[in-house]
VMD Tcl script that draws the C-alpha trace (Angstrom):
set ca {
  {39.60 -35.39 -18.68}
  {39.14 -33.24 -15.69}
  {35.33 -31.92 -15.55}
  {33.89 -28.96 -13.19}
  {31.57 -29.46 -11.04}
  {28.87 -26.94 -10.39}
  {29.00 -28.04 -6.54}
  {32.87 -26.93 -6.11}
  {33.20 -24.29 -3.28}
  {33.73 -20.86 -3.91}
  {36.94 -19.24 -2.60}
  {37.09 -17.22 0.29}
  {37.33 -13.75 -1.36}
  {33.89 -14.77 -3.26}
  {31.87 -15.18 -0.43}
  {32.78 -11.75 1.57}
  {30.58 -8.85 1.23}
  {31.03 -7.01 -2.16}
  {33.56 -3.85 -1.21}
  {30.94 -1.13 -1.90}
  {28.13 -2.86 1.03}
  {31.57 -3.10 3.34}
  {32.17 0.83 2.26}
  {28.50 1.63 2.60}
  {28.23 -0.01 6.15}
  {31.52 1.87 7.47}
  {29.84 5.66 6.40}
  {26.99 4.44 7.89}
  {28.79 4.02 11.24}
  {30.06 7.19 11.44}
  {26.30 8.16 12.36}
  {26.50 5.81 15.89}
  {28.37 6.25 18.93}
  {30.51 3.06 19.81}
  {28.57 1.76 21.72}
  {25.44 2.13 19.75}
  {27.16 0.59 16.89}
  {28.57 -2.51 18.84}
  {24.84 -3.35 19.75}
  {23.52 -3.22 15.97}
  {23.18 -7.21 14.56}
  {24.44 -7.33 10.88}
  {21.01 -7.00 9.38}
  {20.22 -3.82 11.10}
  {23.42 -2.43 9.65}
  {22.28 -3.22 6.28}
  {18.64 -2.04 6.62}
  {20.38 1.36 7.53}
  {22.48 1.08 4.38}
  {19.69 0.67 2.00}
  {17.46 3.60 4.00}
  {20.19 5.68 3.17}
  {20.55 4.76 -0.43}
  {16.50 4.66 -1.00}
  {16.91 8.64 0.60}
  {19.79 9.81 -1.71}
  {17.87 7.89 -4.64}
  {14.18 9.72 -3.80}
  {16.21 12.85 -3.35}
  {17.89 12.49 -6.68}
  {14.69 11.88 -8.23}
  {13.51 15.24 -6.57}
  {11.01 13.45 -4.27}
  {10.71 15.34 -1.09}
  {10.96 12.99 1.78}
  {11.76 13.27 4.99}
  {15.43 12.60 6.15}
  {15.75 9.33 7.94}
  {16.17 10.16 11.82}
  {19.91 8.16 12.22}
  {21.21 11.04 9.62}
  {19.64 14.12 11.09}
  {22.21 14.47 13.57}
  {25.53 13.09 12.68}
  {28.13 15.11 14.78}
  {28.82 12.84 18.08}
  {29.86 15.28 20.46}
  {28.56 15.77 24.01}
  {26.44 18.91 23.22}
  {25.66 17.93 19.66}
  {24.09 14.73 21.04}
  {22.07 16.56 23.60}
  {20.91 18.95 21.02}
  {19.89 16.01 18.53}
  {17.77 14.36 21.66}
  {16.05 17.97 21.91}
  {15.34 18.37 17.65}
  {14.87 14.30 17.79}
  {12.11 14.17 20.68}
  {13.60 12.04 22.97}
  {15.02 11.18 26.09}
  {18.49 9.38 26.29}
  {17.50 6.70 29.44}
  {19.30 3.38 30.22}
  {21.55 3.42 27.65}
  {19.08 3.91 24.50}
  {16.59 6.20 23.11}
  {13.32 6.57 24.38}
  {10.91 8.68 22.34}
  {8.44 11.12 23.16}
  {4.97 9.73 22.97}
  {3.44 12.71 22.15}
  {6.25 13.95 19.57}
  {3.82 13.23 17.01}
  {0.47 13.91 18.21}
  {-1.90 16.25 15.92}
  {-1.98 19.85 16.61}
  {-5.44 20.92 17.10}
  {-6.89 23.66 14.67}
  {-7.24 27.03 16.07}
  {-9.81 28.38 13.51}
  {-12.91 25.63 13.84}
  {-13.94 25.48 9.69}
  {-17.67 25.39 9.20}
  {-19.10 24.46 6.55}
  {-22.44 25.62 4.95}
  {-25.03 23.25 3.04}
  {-25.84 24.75 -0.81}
  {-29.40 24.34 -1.11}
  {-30.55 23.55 -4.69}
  {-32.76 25.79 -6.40}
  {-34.34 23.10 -8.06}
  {-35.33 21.71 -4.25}
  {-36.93 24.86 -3.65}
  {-38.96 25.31 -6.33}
  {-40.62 21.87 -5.73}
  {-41.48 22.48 -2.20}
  {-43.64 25.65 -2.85}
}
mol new
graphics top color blue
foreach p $ca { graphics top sphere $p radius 0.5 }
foreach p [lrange $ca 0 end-1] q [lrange $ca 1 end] { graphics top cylinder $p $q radius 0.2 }
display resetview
């Protein structure tokens, strides 16, 4: 009687990635230069993946959220990518990005708002 053990090893074709992660992690490449793309490790490839989906998904619910930054500009041309550094806040420097400190500093208000305190009549009364 030939038994099966629980231990067995899987086959080869079990243990690759499922075929819509491989799918998902190819359209997300199409957002990276080359070279950008050659320097990503495996889990930073997948974090990308799943900000993607958890976008579409918040969309879909009708969430408004802001777009994640590696899908604002996906064209890869020369001018395209200097236009996405300008709309991005950035500087392109040794090879990476380098982001603005200031990109997302808060704009001070114009109109100062002062506020007034509402005395209570009650108050009043028991001062007199």
């Amino acid at each position: 009687m030939k038994t099966v053990s629980s231990c067995v090893k899987s086959s080869v074709e079990e243990t690759r990635e499922p075929k819509n992660i491989t799918e998902a992690i190819q359209d997300i490449s199409t957002y990276f230069s080359e070279e950008e793309w050659a320097k990503l490790t495996k889990w930073q490839k997948s974090a990308y993946v799943y900000m993607k989906r958890n976008y579409i998904r918040m969309t879909g619910l009708g969430v408004t959220v802001n777009q994640p930054v590696f899908m604002r500009c996906k064209e890869q041309t020369k001018e395209k990518v200097e236009e996405c550094t300008k709309v991005r806040g950035c500087d392109r420097e040794g090879g990476g990005f380098r982001i603005n400190p200031w990109r997302h500093r808060l704009r001070e208000r114009k109109n100062r708002v002062i506020y007034e305190e509402i005395s209570d009549p009650e108050e009043s009364e028991d001062d007199d």
